[in-house]
C-alpha positions as MATLAB code, in Angstrom:
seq = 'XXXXXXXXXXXXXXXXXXXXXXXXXXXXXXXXXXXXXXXXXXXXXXXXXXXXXXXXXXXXXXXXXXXXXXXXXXXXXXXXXXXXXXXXXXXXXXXXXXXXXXXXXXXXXXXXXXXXXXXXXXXXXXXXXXXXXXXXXXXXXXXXXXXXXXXXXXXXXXXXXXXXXXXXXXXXXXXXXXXXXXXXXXXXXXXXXXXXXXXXXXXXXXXXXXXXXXXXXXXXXXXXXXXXXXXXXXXXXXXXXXXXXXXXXXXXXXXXXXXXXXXXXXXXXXXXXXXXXXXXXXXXXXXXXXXXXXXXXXXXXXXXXXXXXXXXXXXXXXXXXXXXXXXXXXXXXXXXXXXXXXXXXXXXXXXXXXXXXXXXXXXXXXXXXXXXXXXXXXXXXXXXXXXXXXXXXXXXXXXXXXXXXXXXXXXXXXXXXXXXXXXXXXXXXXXXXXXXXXXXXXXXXXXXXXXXXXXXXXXXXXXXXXXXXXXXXXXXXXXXXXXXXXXXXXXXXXXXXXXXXXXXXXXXXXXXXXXXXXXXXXXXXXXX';
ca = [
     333.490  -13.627  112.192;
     335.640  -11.984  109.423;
     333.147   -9.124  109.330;
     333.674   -8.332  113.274;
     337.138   -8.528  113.301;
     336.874   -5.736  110.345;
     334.789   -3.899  112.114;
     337.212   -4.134  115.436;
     339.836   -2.984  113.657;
     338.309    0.005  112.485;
     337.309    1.298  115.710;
     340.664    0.701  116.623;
     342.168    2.865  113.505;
     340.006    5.876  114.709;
     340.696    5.491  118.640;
     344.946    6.057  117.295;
     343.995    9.029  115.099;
     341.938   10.625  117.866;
     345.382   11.258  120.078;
     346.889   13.089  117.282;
     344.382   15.645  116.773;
     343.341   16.388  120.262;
     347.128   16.466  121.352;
     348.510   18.276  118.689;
     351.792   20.422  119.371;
     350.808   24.026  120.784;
     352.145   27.530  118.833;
     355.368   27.925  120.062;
     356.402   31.987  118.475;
     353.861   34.149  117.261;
     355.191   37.088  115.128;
     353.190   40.083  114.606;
     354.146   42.470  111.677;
     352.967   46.141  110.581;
     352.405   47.968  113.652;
     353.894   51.563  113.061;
     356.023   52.957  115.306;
     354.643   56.112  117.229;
     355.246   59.609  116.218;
     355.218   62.842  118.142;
     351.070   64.402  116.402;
     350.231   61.114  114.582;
     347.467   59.085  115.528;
     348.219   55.170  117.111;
     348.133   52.639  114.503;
     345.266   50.311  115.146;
     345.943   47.640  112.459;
     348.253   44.668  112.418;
     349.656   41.760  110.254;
     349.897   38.266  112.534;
     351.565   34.865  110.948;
     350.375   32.238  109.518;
     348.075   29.665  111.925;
     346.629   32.959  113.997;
     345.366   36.068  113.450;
     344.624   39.033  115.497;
     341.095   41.405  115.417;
     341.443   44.455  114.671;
     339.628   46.300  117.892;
     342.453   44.214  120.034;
     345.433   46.571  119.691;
     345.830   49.170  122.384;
     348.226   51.935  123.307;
     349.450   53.162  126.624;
     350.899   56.154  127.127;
     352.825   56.990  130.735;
     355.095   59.358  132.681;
     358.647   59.492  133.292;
     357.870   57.576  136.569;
     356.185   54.851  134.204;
     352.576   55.556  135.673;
     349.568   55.099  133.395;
     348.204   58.324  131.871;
     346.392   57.583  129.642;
     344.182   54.556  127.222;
     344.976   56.175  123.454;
     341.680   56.003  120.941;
     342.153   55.841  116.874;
     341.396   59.641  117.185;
     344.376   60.197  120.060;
     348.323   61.807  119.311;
     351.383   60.875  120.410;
     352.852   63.040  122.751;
     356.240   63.983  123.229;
     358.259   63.299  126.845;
     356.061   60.429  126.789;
     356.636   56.298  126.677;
     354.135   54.127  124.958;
     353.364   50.673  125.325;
     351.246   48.924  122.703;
     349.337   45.542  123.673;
     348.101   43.307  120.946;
     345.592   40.425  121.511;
     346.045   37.106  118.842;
     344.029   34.394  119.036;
     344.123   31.541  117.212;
     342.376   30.910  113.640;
     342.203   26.540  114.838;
     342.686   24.581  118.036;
     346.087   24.855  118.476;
     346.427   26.254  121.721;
     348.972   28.969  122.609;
     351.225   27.931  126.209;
     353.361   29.702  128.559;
     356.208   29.073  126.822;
     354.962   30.466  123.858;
     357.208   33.439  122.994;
     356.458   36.841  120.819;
     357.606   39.371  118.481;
     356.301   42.764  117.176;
     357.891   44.115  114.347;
     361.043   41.673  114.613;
     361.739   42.819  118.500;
     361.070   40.814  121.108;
     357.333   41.207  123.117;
     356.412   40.446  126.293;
     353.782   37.848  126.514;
     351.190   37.549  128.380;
     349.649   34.161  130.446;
     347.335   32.539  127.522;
     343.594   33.462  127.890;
     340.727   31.254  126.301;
     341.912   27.772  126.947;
     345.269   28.608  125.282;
     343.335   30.114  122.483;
     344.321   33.539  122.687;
     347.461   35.051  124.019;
     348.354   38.883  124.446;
     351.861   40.266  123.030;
     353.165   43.697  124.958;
     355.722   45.570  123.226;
     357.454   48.704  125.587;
     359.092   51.448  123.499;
     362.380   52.081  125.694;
     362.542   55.823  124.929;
     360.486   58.674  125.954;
     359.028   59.727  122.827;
     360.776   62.476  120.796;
     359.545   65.276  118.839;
     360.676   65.310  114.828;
     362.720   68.280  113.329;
     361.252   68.534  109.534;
     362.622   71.840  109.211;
     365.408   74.038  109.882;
     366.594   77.471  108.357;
     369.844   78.143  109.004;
     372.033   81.642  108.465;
     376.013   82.033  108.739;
     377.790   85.146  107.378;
     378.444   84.906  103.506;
     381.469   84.488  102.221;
     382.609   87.856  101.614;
     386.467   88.772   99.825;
     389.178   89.578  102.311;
     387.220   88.452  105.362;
     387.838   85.396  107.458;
     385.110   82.345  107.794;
     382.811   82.854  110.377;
     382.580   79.756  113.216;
     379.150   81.360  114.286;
     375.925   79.344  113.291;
     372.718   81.849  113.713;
     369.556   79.040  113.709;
     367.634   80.449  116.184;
     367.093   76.691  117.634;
     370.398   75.159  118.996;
     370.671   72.473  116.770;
     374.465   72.388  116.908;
     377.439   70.450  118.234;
     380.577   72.229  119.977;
     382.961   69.344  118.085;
     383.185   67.676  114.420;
     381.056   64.713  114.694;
     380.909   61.278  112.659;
     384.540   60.669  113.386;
     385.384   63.905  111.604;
     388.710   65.817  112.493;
     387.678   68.252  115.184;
     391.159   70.219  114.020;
     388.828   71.943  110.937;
     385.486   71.890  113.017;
     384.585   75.211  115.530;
     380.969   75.049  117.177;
     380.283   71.790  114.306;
     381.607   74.502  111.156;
     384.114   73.463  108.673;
     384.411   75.699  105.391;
     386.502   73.839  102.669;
     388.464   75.489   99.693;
     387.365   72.123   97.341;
     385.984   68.795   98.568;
     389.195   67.895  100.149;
     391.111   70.903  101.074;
     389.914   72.353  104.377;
     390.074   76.151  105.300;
     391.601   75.743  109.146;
     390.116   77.407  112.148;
     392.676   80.440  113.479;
     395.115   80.101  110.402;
     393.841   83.848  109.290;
     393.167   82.221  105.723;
     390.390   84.653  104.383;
     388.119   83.719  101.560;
     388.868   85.254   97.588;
     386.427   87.181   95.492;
     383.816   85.006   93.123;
     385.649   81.671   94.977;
     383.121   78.476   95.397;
     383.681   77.531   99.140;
     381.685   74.566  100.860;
     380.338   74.969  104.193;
     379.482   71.618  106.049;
     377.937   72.104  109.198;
     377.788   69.124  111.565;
     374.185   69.212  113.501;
     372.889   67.037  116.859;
     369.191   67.259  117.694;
     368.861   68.597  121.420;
     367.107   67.333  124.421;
     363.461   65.605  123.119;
     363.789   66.112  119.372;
     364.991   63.973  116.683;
     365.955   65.005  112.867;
     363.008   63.507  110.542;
     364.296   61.219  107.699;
     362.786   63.984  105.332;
     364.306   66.786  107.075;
     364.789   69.973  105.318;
     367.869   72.084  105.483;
     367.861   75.467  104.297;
     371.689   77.430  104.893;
     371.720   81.198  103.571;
     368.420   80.585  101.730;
     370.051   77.677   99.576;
     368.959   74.097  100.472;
     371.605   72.068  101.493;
     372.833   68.269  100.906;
     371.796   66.022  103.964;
     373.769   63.140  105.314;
     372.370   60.992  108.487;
     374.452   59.458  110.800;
     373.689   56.591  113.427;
     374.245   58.625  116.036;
     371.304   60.817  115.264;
     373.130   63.467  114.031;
     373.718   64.635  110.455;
     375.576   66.624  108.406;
     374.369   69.488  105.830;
     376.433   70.722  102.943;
     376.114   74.006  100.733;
     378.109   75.572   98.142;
     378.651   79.665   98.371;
     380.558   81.729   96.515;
     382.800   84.393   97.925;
     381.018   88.364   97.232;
     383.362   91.657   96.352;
     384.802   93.869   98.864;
     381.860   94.754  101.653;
     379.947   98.098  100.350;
     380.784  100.796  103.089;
     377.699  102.686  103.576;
     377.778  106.660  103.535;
     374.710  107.648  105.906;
     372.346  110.684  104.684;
     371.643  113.392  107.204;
     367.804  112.388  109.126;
     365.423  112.043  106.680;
     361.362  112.830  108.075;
     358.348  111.128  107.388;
     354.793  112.033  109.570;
     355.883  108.992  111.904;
     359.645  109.051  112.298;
     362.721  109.524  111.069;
     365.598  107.765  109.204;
     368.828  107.509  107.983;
     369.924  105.848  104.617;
     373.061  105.284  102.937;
     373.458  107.954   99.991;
     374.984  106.017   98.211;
     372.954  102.503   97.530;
     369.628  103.901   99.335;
     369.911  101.172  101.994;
     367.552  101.761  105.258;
     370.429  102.492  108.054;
     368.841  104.053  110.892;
     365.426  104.830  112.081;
     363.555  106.658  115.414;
     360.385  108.216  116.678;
     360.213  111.576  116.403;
     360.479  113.317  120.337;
     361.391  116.046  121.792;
     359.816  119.477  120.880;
     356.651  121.377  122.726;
     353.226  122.420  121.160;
     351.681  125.807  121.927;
     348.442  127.431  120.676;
     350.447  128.947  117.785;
     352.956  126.646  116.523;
     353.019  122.903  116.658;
     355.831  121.158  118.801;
     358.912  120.067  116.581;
     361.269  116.828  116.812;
     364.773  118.277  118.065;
     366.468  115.795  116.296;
     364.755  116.360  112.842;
     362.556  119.718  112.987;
     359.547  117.674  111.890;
     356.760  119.428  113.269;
     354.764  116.402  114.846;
     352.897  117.366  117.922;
     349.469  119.347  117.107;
     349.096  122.720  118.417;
     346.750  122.678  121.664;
     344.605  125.175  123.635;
     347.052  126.525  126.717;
     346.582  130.308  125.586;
     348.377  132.811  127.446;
     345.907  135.410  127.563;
     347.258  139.245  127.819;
     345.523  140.096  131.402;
     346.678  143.753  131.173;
     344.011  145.295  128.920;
     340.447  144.142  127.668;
     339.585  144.035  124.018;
     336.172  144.736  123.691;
     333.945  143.222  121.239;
     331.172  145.871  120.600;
     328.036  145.224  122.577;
     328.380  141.450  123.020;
     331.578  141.185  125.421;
     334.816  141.668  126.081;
     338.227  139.558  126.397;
     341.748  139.039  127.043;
     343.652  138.447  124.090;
     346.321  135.594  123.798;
     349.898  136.754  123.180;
     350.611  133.876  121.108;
     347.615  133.451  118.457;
     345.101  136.274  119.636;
     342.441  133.980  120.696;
     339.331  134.783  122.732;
     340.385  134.132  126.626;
     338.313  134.868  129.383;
     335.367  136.257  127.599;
     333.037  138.134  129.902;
     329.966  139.752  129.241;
     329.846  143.996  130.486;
     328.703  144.885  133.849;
     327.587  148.256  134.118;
     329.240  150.529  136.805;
     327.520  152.979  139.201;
     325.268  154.766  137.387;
     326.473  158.220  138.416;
     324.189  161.270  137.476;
     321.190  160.990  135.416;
     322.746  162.615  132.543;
     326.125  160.473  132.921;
     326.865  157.115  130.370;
     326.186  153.789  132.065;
     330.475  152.226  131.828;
     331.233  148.757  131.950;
     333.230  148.235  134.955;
     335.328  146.059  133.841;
     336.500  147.211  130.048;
     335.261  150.869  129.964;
     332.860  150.063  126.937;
     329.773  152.164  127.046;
     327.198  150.418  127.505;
     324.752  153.880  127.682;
     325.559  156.623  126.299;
     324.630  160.070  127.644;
     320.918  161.633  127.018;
     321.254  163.606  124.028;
     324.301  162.277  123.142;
     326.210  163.319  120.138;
     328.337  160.908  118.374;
     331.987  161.851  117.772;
     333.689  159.856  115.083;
     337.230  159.056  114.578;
     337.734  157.011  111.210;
     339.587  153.671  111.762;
     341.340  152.438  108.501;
     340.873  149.347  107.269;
     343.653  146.370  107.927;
     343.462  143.455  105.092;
     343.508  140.180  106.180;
     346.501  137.781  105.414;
     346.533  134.006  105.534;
     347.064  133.299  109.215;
     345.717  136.892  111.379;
     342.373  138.553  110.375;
     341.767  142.455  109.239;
     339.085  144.319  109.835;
     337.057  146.769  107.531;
     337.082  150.527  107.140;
     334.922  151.627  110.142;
     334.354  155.091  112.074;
     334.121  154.662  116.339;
     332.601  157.044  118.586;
     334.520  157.670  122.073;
     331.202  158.551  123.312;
     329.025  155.312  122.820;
     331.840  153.377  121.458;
     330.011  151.560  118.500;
     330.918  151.164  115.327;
     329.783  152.932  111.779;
     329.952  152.570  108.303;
     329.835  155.907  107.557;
     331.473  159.423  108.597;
     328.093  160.527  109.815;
     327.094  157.504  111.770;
     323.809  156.529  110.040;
     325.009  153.215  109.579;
     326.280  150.925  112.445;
     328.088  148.016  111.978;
     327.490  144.868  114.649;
     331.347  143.539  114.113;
     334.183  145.133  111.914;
     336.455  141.801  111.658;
     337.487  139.936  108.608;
     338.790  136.448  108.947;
     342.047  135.092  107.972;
     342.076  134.133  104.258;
     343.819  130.858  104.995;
     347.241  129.311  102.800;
     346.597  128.722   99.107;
     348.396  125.547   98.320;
     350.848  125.818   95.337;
     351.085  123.514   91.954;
     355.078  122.674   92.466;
     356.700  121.136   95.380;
     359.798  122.747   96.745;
     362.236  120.326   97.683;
     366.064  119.582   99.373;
     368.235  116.220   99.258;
     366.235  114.598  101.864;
     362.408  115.883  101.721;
     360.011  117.804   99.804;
     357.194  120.036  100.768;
     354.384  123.007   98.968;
     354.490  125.903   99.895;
     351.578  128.754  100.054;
     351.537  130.292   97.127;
     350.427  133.722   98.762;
     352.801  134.360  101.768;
     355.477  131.268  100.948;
     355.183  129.970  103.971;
     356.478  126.258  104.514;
     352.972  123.733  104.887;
     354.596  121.384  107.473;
     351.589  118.888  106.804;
     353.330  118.842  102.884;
     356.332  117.863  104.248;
     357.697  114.498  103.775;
     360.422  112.113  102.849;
     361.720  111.514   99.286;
     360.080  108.549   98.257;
     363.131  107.489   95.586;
     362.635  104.948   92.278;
     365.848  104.358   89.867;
     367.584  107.778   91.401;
     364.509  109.844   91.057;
     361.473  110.668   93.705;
     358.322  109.477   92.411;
     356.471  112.606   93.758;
     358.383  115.862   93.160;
     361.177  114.514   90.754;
     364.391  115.718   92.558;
     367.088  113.740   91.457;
     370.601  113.095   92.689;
     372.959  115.769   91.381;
     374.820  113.591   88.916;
     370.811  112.905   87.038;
     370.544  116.686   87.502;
     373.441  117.884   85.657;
     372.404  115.600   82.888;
     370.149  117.521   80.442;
     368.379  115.065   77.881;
     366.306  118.463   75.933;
     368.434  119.289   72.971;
     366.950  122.711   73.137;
     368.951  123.215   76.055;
     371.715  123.125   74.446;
     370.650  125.322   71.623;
     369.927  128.049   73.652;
     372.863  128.655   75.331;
     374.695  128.064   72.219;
     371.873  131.058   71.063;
     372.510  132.946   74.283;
     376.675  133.215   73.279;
     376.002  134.202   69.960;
     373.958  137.120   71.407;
     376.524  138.160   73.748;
     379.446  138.195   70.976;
     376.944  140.167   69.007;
     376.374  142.943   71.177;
     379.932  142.806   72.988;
     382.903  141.027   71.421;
     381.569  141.516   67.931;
     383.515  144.123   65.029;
     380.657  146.367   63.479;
     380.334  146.258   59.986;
     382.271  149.955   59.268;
     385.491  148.012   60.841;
     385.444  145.464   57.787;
     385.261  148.273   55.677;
     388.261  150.200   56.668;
     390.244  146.984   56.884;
     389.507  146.162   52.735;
     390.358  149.835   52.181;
     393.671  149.710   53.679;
     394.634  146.329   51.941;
     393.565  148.091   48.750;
     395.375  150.912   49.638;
     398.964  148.882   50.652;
     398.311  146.486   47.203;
     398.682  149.730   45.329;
     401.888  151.020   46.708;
     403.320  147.799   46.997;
     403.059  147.384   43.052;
     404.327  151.236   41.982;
     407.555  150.408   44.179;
     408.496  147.625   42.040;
     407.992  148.778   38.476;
     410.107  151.558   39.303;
     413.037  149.002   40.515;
     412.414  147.126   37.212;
     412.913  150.938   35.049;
];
């Protein structure tokens, strides 16, 4: 009896402990951890911390990304970027590591801020948390490179901020005074004395001066915790504000007077031409070459420069009043610019006339068949040398019955052509040069070579290719002998010129003998 009553108090024991674990109280917060927050090129973060009691997989996160009309454009994969002008939505599925169930009432957090939960899947064992990010996504600013107008001595501080990208507010921010702010500028003397807008305060030579410009991000961009500033090439001190905005800081000091530049006359090169301040070399002004028009002789030059930049072409103007004939192979109108060969025709023979007669071109008069029994009549044709640019012609003897050409007074030799071609320029050692360019010349007529010509190409005061230097290096002789040879030269000049010849120094000692003597017989007599 004692056994069953042991034995009925056992079952009893279990039956009360079987209500505890089947009815055990359900998760009532689940709090997810770890999830970064999207960024305008990065990838969706796929991994996730959970609390204690639950834990999530990791293939159950998953981004949305939609419109600004909140429609659905997209299911983001691991490999996927954020976009920016974009919201995002990330959904995160937890289940349960036991069998606690999750319930309706059960609430959510991702990241500390409140999720929107989902009806409990699973029997209550799994539950999803929704998280909406309010704001369409912005795109980070890691860099900007701003550029104001140095501080310069004498001159006022400029309110004008040149960053290309807009960056800017029109008043002091951050609960600064807007009274020493213009377009989000303030300049300061020291870290408390302010320079003030329209005062006419102007900044002093070799100074320090702090610029502080106060920047908010435009429309779809946000400044990146990491930003960099850059202002004038320096980088600057950055200070973040909870309005999104922030404030960069450099220090500057205040230049000398402005350098006035002193502009050269045009300076050429093959491509253009240019301007440059004499007096520090600076680049001022530069142009294409125009202007000008080629012929067959000359090429066409800049009017603004006289660079000859436009090659010569082909639009002869042939000399249509005569023929110039070229022996037996044709004849041709020579252009009155360069002498070329225009409208070369080959002879026609005329009517033949009497038997005895000479077959005439038509056209030129050249003979193309001279009389039976024909007997040549020579007239001697001196010869013409050839220069660089128009040919010569050899000594030659032409008949005005046949009209060819001999070598000789008694026409045993013929000659098929009597021309001698230009010789062409002969380039010379040294280049010529002037303040702006330098150029070779031909060494056998001195003409200019145009295709020499070019632009000083200057290093410390000097050109690197010729040598011309500014006339302050040029008076400067650093030869010693210079100076010895003019100091030779003068001594040659008072030689031959202002120099006494040696008979003069004679006289002169014999006429201070001469006095010396008197001078002493005069006073022994006053002493007798």
């Amino acid at each position: 009896m004692k056994k069953l009553i042991s034995i009925i108090l056992s079952l009893m024991f279990v039956l009360c402990l079987l209500p505890l674990q089947v009815f055990a109280a359900p998760i009532t917060k689940v709090e997810v951890t770890g999830i970064d927050a999207p960024v305008v090129g990065e990838s969706p973060d796929m991994n996730a911390v959970a609390g204690d009691g639950y834990y999530n997989h990791a293939n159950r996160i998953q981004w949305k990304e939609y419109n600004e009309d909140k429609i659905l454009q997209r299911v983001l994969t691991a490999s996927d970027t954020f976009r920016a002008g974009y919201y995002y939505a990330v959904f995160v599925t937890v289940f349960t590591d036991a069998d606690i169930p999750f319930t309706s009432q059960t609430t959510g957090t991702i990241n500390g801020k409140t999720a929107q939960m989902q009806e409990p899947q699973d029997n209550g064992c799994s539950i999803v948390l929704v998280y909406n990010f309010a704001e369409i996504l912005k795109e980070p600013v890691k860099e900007l490179d701003l550029t104001i107008p140095a501080p310069v001595d004498g001159e006022k501080p400029d309110y004008t901020k040149l960053d290309g990208n807009s960056y800017y507010s029109d008043n002091g921010l951050n609960g600064t005074s807007t009274r020493i702010y213009k377009n989000g500028i303030a300049w300061y003397k020291s870290t408390t004395s302010a320079m003030t807008p329209g005062t006419g305060e102007t900044f002093r030579a070799d100074a320090d001066y702090q610029l502080k410009i106060s920047l908010l991000p435009k429309e779809g961009y946000f400044f990146h915790e990491n930003i960099s500033v850059m202002i004038n090439g320096k980088p600057a001190t950055v200070e973040f504000f909870d309005d999104g905005s922030i404030n960069a800081s450099v220090s500057l000091t205040a230049a000398g007077p402005a350098h006035t530049h002193t502009p050269s006359e045009w300076r050429t090169t093959g491509a253009y031409h240019y301007k440059a301040c004499t007096t520090c070399g600076e680049f001022l002004d530069q142009e294409d070459h125009k202007g000008g028009v080629a012929t067959c002789a000359e090429k066409g030059k800049c009017t603004v420069c006289g660079y000859e930049y436009i090659d010569v072409n082909e639009n002869h103007t042939p000399d249509t009043s005569k023929w110039v004939i070229r022996g037996d192979m044709y004849h041709y109108h020579a252009c009155k610019l360069c002498g070329a060969h225009c409208d070369i025709g080959e002879h026609v023979a005329g009517p033949a006339g009497t038997p005895d007669a000479a077959v005439v071109c038509k056209d030129c008069g050249y003979i193309i068949t001279p009389a039976k029994n024909h007997q040549h009549n020579l007239t001697k044709v001196e010869k013409v040398d050839a220069t660089c640019t128009e040919p010569g012609s050899v000594e030659y003897y032409t008949c005005d019955g046949c009209s060819d050409f001999f070598a000789d007074s008694e026409g045993k030799t013929k000659l098929t052509d009597t021309v001698v071609a230009p010789l062409g320029h002969k380039v010379s050692d040294d280049w010529k040069h002037d303040e702006n360019n330098h150029w070779r010349i031909c060494s056998v007529c001195e003409e200019v070579l145009s295709e020499t010509k070019m632009a000083h190409g200057m290093e410390n005061g000097t050109c690197t290719t010729c040598g011309f230097a500014h006339e302050a290096s040029e008076n400067t002789s650093s030869d010693p002998s210079d100076a010895s040879a003019d100091t030779s030269d003068s001594q040659q000049q008072n030689d031959g010129k202002g120099g006494m010849p040696w008979w003069g120094f004679v006289l002169i000692g014999v006429a201070a003998a001469a006095v010396g003597v008197v001078v002493c017989v005069v006073v022994m007599k006053k002493k007798k």
